[in-house]
C-alpha positions, 0 to 999 in steps of 0.5 A, a space after each residue: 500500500 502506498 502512503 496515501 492509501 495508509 494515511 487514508 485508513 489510518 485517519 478512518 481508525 482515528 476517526 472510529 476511535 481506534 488507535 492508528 500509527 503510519 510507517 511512513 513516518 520514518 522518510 525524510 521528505 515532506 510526506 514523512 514529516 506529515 506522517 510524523 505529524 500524524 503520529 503525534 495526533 494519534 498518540 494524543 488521541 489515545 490518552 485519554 481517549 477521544 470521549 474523554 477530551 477536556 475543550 482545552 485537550 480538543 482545541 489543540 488536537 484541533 490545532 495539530 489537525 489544522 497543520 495536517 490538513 494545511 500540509 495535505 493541501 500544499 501536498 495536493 497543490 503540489 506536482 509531486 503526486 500521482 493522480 492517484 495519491 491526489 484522489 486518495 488524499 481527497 478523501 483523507 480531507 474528507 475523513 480529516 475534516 470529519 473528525 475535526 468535527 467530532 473535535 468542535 463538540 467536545 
């Protein structure tokens, strides 16, 4: 699988509630700071648990997700991807911005 498609199914864990980790992390490039990025929010969403989130834990969970879903937008605009990795990462705002939403009413 490639770095989209796990980034993809790694934010839909994250949206289910479920713990995620991406591999891709380890690269040195723009797309391996976005998997750090997002290692980072999903070890933050682990504890205590997305249901146990104060306001003040959710807005900087919001904030860490607003850098993700900026660099994903540089990423897209960029002439870097494949058509592919760009309808991928269209979804992953998709579910990015679905989970912020769940954020917003903590």
């Amino acid at each position: 699988m490639d770095w989209a498609g796990e980034l993809r199914e790694a934010f839909g864990r994250l949206r289910a509630g479920e713990q995620a980790r991406v591999g891709f992390a380890s690269r040195v490039d723009r797309i391996g700071e976005l998997g750090q990025e997002f290692n980072a929010l999903a070890e933050d969403l682990r504890s205590p648990g997305l249901d146990a989130l104060t306001r003040e834990r959710a807005h900087g969970l919001r904030s860490r997700l607003a850098g993700i879903l900026a660099a994903l937008h540089v990423l897209r605009m960029s002439d870097e991807l494949t058509s592919e990795e760009q309808r991928t990462l269209a979804q992953v705002v998709e579910t990015a911005r679905q989970l912020d939403e769940r954020l917003r009413k903590r």
